[in-house]
N, C-alpha and C positions, 0 to 999 in steps of 0.2 A: 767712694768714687767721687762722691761731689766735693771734696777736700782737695783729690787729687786732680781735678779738671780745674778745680781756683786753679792752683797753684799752678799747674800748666798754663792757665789762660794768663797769670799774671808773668811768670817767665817770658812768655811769649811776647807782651805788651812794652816788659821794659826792654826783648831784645830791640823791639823796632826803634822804640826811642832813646835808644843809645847807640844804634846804628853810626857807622860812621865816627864816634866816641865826639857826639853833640848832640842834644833837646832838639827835639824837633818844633817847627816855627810853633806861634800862635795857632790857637787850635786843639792843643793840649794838654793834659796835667798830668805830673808824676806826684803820687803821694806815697809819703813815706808812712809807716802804720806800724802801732807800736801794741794794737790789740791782737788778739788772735787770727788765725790763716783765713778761718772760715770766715769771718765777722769781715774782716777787712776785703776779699774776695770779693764779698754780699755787697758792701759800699759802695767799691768800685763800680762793680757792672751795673746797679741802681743810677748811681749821679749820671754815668756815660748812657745810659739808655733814656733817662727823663731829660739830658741838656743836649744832647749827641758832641757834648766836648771826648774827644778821645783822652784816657782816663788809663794811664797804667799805676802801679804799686810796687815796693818793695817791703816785703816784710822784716823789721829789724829791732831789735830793745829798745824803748828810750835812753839807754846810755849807749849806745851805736849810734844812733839821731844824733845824741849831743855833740858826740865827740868827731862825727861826720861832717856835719856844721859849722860846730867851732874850727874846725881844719879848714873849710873853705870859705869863712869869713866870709860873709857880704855875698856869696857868688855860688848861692847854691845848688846843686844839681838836680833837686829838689823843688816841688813848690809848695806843699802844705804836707802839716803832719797830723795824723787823727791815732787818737787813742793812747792808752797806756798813762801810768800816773803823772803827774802835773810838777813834783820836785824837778825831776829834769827839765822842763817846762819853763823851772822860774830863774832855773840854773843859764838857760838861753835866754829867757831875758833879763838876767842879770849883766849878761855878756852882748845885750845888745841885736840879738840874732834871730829877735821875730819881730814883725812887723803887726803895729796897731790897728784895729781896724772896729768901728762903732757896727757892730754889724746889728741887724734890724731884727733877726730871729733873736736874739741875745734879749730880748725884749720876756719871752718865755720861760730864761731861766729862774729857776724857783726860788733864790735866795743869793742875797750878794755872796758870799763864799764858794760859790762854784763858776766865779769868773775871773781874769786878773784884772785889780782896781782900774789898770791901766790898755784894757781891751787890749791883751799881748794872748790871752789865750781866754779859751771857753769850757767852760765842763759842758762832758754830754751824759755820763754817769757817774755813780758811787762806788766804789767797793767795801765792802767790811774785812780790815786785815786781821787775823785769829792763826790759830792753830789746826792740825787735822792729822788722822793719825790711822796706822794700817791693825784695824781690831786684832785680825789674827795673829799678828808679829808680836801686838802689845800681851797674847792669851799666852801667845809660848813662851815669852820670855819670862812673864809674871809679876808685869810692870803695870803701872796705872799710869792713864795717861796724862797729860799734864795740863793745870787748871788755870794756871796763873807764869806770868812772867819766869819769878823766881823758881818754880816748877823747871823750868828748863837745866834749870842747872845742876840738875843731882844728878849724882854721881853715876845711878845706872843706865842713865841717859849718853852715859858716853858712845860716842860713833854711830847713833840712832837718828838726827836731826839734820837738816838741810833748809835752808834759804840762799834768796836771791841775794847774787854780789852784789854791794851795790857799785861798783863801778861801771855793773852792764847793765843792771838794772834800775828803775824807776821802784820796784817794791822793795831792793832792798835798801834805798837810799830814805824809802818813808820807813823801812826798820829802825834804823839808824837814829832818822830824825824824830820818832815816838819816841824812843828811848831817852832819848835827850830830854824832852820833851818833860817827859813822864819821871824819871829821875835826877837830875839836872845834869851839865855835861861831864862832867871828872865821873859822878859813879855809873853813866851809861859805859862808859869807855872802862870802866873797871868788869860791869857786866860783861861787857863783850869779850873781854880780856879770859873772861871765865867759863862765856857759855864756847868759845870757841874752839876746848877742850870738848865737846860732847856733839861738835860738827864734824858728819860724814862728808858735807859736798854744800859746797857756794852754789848754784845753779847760776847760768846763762841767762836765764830770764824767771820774771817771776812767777810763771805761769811753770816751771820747773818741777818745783817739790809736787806738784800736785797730780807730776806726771810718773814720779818715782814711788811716791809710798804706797797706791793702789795694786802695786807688785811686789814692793816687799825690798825694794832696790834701798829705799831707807824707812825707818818705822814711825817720824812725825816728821810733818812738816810746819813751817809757818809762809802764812802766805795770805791770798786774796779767798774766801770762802767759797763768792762764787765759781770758783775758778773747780772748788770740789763738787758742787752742784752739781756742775757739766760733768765730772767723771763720774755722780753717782746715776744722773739719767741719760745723756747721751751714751756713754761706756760701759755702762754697767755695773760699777762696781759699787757693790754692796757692801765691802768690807770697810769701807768708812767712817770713822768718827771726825765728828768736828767741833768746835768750840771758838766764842771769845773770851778772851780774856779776865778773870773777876776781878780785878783790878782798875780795867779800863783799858779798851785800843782804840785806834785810830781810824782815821779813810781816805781810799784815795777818789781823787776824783780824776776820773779820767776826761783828757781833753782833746781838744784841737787849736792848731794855729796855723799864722803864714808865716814862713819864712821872709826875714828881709832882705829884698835883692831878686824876689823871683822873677822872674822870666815871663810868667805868665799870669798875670795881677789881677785882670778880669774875673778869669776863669776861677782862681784862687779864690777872690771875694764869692763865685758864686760857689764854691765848694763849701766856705763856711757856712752860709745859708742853708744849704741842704743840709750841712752837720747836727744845724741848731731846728729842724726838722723832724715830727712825724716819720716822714717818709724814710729817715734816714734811721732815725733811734731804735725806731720801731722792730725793724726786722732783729736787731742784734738779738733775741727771743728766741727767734727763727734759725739762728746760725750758730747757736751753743755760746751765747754767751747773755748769764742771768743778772749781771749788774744793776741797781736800780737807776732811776732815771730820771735826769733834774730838769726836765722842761712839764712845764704845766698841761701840756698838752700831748703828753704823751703816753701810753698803753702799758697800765700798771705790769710789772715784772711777774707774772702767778708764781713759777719756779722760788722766785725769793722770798716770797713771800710765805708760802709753802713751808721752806724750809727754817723759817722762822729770824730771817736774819731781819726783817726789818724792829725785831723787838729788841736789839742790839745795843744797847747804849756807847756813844762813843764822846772822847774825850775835845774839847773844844781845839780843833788844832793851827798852832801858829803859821799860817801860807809865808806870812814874812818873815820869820826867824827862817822860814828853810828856804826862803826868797836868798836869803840876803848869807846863810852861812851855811848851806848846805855841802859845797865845795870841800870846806874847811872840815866840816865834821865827817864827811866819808874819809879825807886825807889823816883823821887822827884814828877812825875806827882801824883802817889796816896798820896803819903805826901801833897800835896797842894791839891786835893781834901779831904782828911781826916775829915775838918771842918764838910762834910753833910755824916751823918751818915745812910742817908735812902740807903735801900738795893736795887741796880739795876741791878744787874750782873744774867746773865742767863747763 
């Protein structure tokens, strides 16, 4: 019920402020929100009840943002964006499309890698990306679940495995770019070429797989850990395995930014402020989502903590290489899938 009253109350918010198909004056913000229904809901109604700025949302991927944006250039319908990984993030201000800004809570964050050099965007968490998989699917079938990267690719894995596109998504675009990353580019693209034989379904977002394999809809996913946390305590579902990588994987950092060109600038600045906030970080706990959390002053994650993912080793990963070529490497990852022409994108 409390999911379904957000999402009312936020329907509701952007009807008013799209009324008449124009932002309403000063006095307002629309933020655009690339983490969960709940988490973002929780945001909104906090900033609008501690500022009294009237405060709506639309909830959409980081590649819906991107490609939202880059379409209206300079002029966007939009004034800030919170949450979801930072690759799309650097893909907009590569192109320009967010606006700098020295904000003063940024002062908190815990280490220069969870900001852009050039105050274009802020982390407000971490995720650890890994693997997770449905126990019972893996008991019937008589498979063992998969340890490591190259694990994905056998043969009995075929039609079992799902991640985020990344053309829509921000997690699958930090798949892409690990792999890179972690194997150099020609044999990530040879990887992919291979694991994409044993892909049931690209999901819409990255928060996807994690929504399919706790029913059996696919039998591993890859994706954000936290994200199975929430399905093993919020939802209930016990049938869970999860793992990182022994290899080595990655993280996202989830962020926020202003758009350049908004509309409402003030207001904007004081939504970063909150972002980079206690008051703000804090509830994501509250709202089903266990991310950890890079301000110094902020209420340790117990849930991830719990499930052991801060013991997680991750790989030292290049913001600039997927600043600067991320574009490129999603445009070759579907070029080398291209061969299998069967439709699995949801």
């Amino acid at each position: 019920m409390k999911k379904v009253l957000g999402i009312l109350a936020g329907m509701l918010m952007l009807t008013s402020v799209f009324a008449n198909g124009k932002k309403e004056d000063a006095g307002s913000l629309v933020v655009y929100g690339s983490c969960e229904e709940e988490y973002l809901s929780a945001v909104c109604a906090k900033f609008e009840q501690t500022t009294g700025i009237k405060t709506s949302y639309q909830r959409l991927s980081t590649g819906e943002v991107l490609t939202k944006i880059a379409e209206e250039n300079g002029n966007p319908s939009g004034d800030v964006w919170f949450g979801g990984t930072t690759d799309p993030y650097n893909e907009a201000a590569a192109k320009g499309l967010l606006l700098a800004y020295n904000a003063k809570n940024s002062s908190h964050i815990i280490a220069p890698q969870f900001k852009d050099k050039d105050n274009q965007w802020f982390g407000i968490y971490r995720g650890i990306l890994g693997f997770f998989w449905n126990k019972d699917e893996i008991k019937r079938l008589g498979i063992e679940p998969p340890k490591d990267w190259d694990d994905l690719l056998k043969p009995e894995y075929k039609g079992l495995i799902s991640f985020a596109n990344p053309n829509t998504a921000g997690t699958g675009k930090l798949i892409v770019n690990t792999m890179v990353q972690m194997k150099g580019r020609k044999a990530a693209m040879e990887y992919f070429k291979a694991l994409d034989k044993n892909i049931a379904q690209y999901t819409k977002s990255g928060s996807g797989p994690s929504k399919l394999v706790p029913t059996g809809e696919v039998v591993i996913g890859i994706g954000f850990l936290h994200d199975v946390v929430y399905q093993i305590l919020d939802n209930g579902y016990d049938n869970l395995g999860m793992t990182a990588p022994a290899s080595g994987t990655s993280y996202e950092i989830g962020a926020t930014a202003i758009f350049k060109g908004t509309k409402n600038l003030n207001n904007a600045y004081k939504f970063i402020e909150f972002a980079l906030s206690p008051d703000c970080v804090n509830i994501a706990q509250d709202n089903g989502s266990y991310q950890f959390l890079v301000l110094d002053n902020a209420k340790p994650v117990q849930a991830a903590v719990d499930a052991g993912l801060d013991k997680i080793e991750t790989i030292k990963y290049d913001f600039d290489d997927a600043k600067a070529h991320t574009s490129e490497y999603v445009e070759e990852f579907f070029n080398s899938i291209a061969a299998d022409d069967r439709v699995k994108t949801k």
